[in-house]
N, C-alpha and C positions, 0 to 999 in steps of 0.2 A: 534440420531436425534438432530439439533439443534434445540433449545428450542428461540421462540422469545424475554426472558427478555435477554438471553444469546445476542445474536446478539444486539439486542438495544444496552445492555450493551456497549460490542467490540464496534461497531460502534460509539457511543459517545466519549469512551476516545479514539479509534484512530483519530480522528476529533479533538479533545482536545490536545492530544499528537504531532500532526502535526504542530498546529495552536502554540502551545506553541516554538517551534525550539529547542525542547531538544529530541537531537538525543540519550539518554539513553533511555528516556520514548517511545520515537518511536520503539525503537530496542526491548525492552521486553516484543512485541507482538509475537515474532518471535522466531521458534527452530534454533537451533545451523546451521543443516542441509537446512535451509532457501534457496527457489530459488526463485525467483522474475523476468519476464519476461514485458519487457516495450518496446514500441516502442524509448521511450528516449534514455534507453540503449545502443541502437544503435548508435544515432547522440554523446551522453554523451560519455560514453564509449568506444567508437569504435570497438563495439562487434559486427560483423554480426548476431551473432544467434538472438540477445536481450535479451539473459537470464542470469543471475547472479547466481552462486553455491557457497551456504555459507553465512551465516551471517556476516563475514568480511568484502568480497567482496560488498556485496549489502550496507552496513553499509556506502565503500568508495563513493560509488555512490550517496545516499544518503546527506554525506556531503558534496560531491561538489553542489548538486541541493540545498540545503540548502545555501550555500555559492552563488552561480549566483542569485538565489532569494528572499530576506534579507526579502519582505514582503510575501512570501506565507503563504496564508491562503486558508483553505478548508469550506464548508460549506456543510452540510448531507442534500441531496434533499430526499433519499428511502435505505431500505434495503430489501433484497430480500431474502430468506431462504430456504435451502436444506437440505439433509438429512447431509452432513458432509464440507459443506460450507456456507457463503456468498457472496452473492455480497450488495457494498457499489456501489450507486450513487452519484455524488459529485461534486458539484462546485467548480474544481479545478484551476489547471496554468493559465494567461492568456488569461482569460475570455470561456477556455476551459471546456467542462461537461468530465466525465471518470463515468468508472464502473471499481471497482476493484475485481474482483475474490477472496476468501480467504479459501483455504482448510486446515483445521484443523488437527494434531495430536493428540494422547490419551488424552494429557496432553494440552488440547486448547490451544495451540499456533501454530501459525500457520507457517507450511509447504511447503507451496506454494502461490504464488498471480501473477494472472495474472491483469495487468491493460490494460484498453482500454481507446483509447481519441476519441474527435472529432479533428483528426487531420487537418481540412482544416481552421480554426482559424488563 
């Protein structure tokens, strides 16, 4: 079970880590095996599925969104708590809200993330 100092934790330095534009400190939240599924993906990437396999791959995606938006910044509205995830609420892209998904491995980093937007923004 995830413990809520744990989550607060995550949830602050990834908000911190984003908002900072150092894509080291953003990437070593993340296992090796990292998938990440965004509707961005899509239009970014020109992946139909949406989903990225790999730390590298999602790493490149990443630095391009980084790269198109020189001031992204996040801002933590909630976190939400399960037995072997989170979800992050967040004032994201754009004047856009998201909730991002974060399922964990043994070793809390995490495995998987699904993000969600308010995409009509």
């Amino acid at each position: 079970m995830i413990s809520t100092a744990f989550a607060q934790e995550f949830a602050q330095e990834w908000v911190a880590s984003w908002n900072s534009h150092d894509l080291d400190r953003v990437m070593s939240h993340y296992a090796d095996d990292f998938e990440m599924t965004s509707p961005f993906i899509v239009t970014l990437m020109q992946e139909a599925t949406g989903t990225l396999k790999g730390k590298e791959k999602v790493r490149a995606y990443w630095a391009a969104a980084l790269e198109r938006l020189p001031d992204l910044t996040f801002e933590l509205i909630d976190i939400l708590i399960s037995v072997d995830s989170i979800t992050i609420y967040y004032n994201a892209v754009l004047g856009r809200r998201a909730a991002e998904v974060f399922f964990f491995d043994g070793n809390r980093k995490v495995k998987q993330s699904i993000a969600h937007y308010n995409l009509e923004r």
